[in-house]
LUMKE-999636 format. One record per residue (C-alpha): x, y, z. Coordinates in steps of 0.001 Angstrom, whole numbers, always signed. Layout:
N
REC_c1_c2_c3
REC_X_Y_Z
...
***
This chain:
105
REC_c1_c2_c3
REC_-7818_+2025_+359
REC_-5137_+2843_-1917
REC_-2496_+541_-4063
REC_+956_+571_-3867
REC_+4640_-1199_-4318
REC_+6723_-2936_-1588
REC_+10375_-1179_-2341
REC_+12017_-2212_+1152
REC_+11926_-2849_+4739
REC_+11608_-1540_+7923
REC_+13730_-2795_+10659
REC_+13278_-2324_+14701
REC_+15640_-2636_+17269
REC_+13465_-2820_+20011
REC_+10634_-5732_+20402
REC_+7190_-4227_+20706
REC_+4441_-6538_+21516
REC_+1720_-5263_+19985
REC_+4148_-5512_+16424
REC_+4012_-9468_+17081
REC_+3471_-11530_+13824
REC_+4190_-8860_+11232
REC_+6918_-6824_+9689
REC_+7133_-3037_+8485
REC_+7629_-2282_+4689
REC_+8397_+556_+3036
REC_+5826_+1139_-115
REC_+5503_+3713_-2491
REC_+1329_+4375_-3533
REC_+530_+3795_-7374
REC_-78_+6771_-9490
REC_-3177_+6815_-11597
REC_-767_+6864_-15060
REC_+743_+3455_-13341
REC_-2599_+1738_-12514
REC_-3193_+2524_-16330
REC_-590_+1306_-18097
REC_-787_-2056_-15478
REC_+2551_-1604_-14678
REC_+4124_-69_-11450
REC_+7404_+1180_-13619
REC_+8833_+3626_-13663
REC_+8885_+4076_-9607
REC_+8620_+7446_-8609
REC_+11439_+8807_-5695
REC_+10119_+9714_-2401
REC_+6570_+9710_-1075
REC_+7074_+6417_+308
REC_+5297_+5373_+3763
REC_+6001_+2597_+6220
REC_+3143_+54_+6022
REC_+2691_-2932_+8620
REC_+1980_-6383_+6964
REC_+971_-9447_+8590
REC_-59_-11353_+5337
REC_+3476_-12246_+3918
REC_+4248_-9694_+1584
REC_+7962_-9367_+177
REC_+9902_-6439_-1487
REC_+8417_-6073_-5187
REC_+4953_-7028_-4444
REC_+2075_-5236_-5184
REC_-445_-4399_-2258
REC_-4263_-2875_-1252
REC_-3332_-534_+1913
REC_-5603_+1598_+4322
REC_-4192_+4392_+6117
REC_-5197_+6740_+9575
REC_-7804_+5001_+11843
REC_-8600_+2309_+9425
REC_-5515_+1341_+9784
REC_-5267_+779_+13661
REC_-8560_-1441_+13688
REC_-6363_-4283_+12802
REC_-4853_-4373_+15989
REC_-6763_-5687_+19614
REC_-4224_-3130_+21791
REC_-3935_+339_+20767
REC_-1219_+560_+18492
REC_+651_+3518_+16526
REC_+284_+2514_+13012
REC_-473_+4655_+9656
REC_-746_+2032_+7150
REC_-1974_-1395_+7473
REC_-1700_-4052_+5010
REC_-5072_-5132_+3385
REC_-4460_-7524_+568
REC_-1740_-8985_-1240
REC_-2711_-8495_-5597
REC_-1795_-10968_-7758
REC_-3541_-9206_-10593
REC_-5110_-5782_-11234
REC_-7670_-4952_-13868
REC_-8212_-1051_-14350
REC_-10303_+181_-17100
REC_-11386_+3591_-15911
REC_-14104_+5156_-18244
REC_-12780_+7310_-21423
REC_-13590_+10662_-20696
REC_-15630_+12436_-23318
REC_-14146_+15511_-25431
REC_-17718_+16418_-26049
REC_-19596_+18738_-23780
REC_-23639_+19131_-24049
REC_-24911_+23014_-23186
***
């Protein structure tokens, strides 16, 4: 699972059924750097992927999102998808360990 930022949407022009009761967003994965400093700015360019939500996310949110076959167990018909939406975060706490400059021989 991996964290990222909704940045924009995904339109269709053809009606899909097994796409019923979601939408397709556009989200860029946090960096490491971002996840420390709790904030999501400065947004990197490119690297974004098309993620399917059916939870009600909206451009500027932050989400949890799984990717490859994780991703398609959402679905009861097989459907093409590379990202699914897992969970909407209101808040994130990361405090990853400080790494020690000492080394023991």
């Amino acid at each position: 699972m991996k964290i990222g930022h909704v940045v924009g949407r995904v339109t269709l022009n053809h009606h899909v059924d097994s796409y019923r009761g979601g939408r397709f967003f556009l989200v860029l994965p946090a960096t490491r750097e971002q996840l420390e400093r709790d904030t999501l700015e400065p947004l990197p360019k490119g690297n974004t992927l098309v993620v399917w939500d059916d939870l009600g996310v909206d451009i500027g949110d932050r989400i949890a999102f799984s990717e490859g076959g994780e991703a398609c167990m959402a679905f009861n018909l097989d459907t093409p998808v590379d990202a699914y939406n897992c969970m909407i975060l209101d808040r994130l706490d990361y405090h990853p360990p400080a790494l020690s400059s000492d080394t023991e021989t």
